[in-house]
N, C-alpha and C positions, 0 to 999 in steps of 0.2 A: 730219289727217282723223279720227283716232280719237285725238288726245288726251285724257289723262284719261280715257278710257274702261275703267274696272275691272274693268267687266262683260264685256268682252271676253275669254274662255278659251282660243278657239282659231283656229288661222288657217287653217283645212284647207279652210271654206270660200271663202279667199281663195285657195289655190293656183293657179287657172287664171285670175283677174285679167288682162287685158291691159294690161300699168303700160310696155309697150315707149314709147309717146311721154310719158311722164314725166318730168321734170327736177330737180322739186324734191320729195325726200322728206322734209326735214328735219320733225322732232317728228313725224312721222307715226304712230308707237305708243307717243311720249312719254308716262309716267304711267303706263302701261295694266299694272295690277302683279300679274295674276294670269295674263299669259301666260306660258310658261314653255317652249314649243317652237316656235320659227322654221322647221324642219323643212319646212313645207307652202311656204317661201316659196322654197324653192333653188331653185326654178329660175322668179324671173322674170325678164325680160328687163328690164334695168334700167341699158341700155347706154345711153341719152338724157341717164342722171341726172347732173346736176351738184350739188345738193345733198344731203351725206345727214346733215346736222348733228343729231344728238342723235335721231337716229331712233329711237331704243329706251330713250333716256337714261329712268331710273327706273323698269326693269323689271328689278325685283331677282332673281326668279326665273326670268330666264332664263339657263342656267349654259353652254350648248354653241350655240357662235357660225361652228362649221363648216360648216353649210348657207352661209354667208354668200361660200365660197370659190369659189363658182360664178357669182359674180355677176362680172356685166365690167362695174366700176365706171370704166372708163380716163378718161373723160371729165369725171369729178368734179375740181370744186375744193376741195369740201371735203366732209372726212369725218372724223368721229368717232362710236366707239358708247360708248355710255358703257350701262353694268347696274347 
């Protein structure tokens, strides 16, 4: 969805996003390399997702990936983060 998007700073206006019937998040902030806080995203509902392959894969600056423990990912086949 926002792969490659560089221009993207922050996700705060994403936090109230409704991503609950969601399944596939893979590359979904793929590239995007001046994000740097996750923060806004702990708490979405991201209980549907089954893919989360490379969702943040080359987002070099984002260093603290704890918001991410909130997520009820049980349903996933796959997951990787790659920074």
């Amino acid at each position: 969805m926002f792969c490659g998007c560089s221009s993207l700073l922050d996700f705060t206006p994403l936090q109230n996003w409704n991503v609950s019937n969601g399944n596939n998040f893979s590359f979904m902030f793929n590239k995007c390399s001046n994000l740097s806080n996750i923060k806004p995203l702990e708490n979405w509902n991201v209980s549907n997702g089954i893919n989360f392959q490379n969702m943040f894969d080359k987002c070099s600056l984002i260093k603290d990936l704890t918001p991410l423990k909130k997520w009820n990912n049980s349903n996933r086949s796959y997951f990787s983060i790659y920074v």
